[in-house]
N, C-alpha and C positions, 0 to 999 in steps of 0.2 A: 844798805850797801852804799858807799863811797865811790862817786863817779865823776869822773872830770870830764869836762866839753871843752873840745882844742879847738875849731875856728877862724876863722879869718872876719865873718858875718854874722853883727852881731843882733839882727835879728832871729836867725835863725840859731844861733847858742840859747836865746829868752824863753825863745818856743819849748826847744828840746828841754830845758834846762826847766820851765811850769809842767811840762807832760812828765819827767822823771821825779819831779817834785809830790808833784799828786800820785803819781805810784807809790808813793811811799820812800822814794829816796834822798841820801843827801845829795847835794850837786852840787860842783865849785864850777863856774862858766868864765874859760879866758877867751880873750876873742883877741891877741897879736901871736904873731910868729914864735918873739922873742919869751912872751910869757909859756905859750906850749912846750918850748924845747927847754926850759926851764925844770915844767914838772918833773921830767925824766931824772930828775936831779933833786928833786924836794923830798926829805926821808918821811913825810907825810904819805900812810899807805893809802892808795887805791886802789878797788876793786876790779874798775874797768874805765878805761880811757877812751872817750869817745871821740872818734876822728872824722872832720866833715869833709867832704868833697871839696869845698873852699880854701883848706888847706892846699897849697904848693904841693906835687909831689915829692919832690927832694926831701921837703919838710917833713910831711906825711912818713915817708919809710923811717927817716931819720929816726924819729920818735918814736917809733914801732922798733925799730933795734933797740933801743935805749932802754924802752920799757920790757920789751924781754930780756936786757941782760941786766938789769939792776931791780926790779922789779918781777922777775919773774913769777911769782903766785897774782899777780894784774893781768886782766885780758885787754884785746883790742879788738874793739869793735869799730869797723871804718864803714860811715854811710855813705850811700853810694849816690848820684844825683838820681838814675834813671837806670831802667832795665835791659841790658845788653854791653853797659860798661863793666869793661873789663881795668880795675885797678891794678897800678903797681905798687900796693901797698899790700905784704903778707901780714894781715890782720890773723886775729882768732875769728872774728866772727866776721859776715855783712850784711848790713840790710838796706834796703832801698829808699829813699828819703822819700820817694814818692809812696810809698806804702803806708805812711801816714805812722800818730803817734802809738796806734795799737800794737802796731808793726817794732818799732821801735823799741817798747816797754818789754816787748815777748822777746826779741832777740837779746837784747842786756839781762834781761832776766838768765835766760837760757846758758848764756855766755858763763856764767859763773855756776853753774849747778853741774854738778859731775854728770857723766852721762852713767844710767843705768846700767 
């Protein structure tokens, strides 16, 4: 699977980015604004678009329209910092950054597998 890490923090894009690694995936990690709202724009497919908490909201939804109208067979998946936050980002998927990277690898997986 083809997964991109959007960012602002570019520690935590390395992390995310060695955890989907060792799962077996490919990963591209941007860590500026200007390179995220770009993808939405790159005819390069992705599977799923990973959005971090780090991101600006504005940003954040931005790119999530962007990648459902030109991208549509791409999911989004937006991490969330902590439990009880409520995003204004209509992602496909969430999961919680504090849930760690086993957390993380099962919801990106999930994310793209049809449901039964």
């Amino acid at each position: 699977m083809r997964i991109v890490i959007l960012t602002t923090d570019p520690e935590l894009s390395l992390l995310r980015k060695r955890v989907l690694e060792d799962a077996g995936h490919e990963v591209i990690a941007l860590n500026t604004e200007k390179d995220a709202l770009a993808t939405a724009d790159d005819p390069k497919r992705f599977d799923v678009a990973l959005l971090c908490h780090r991101l600006p909201d504005a940003t954040a939804r931005k790119i999530t329209r962007l990648y459902h109208e030109r991208h549509p067979e791409a999911k989004v998946v937006y991490v969330v910092h902590l439990y009880g936050e409520w995003p204004e980002v209509e992602a496909d998927r969430y999961v919680v950054g504090a849930d760690g990277p086993d957390a993380l690898v099962r919801v990106v997986n999930e994310a793209v597998t049809p449901a039964a």
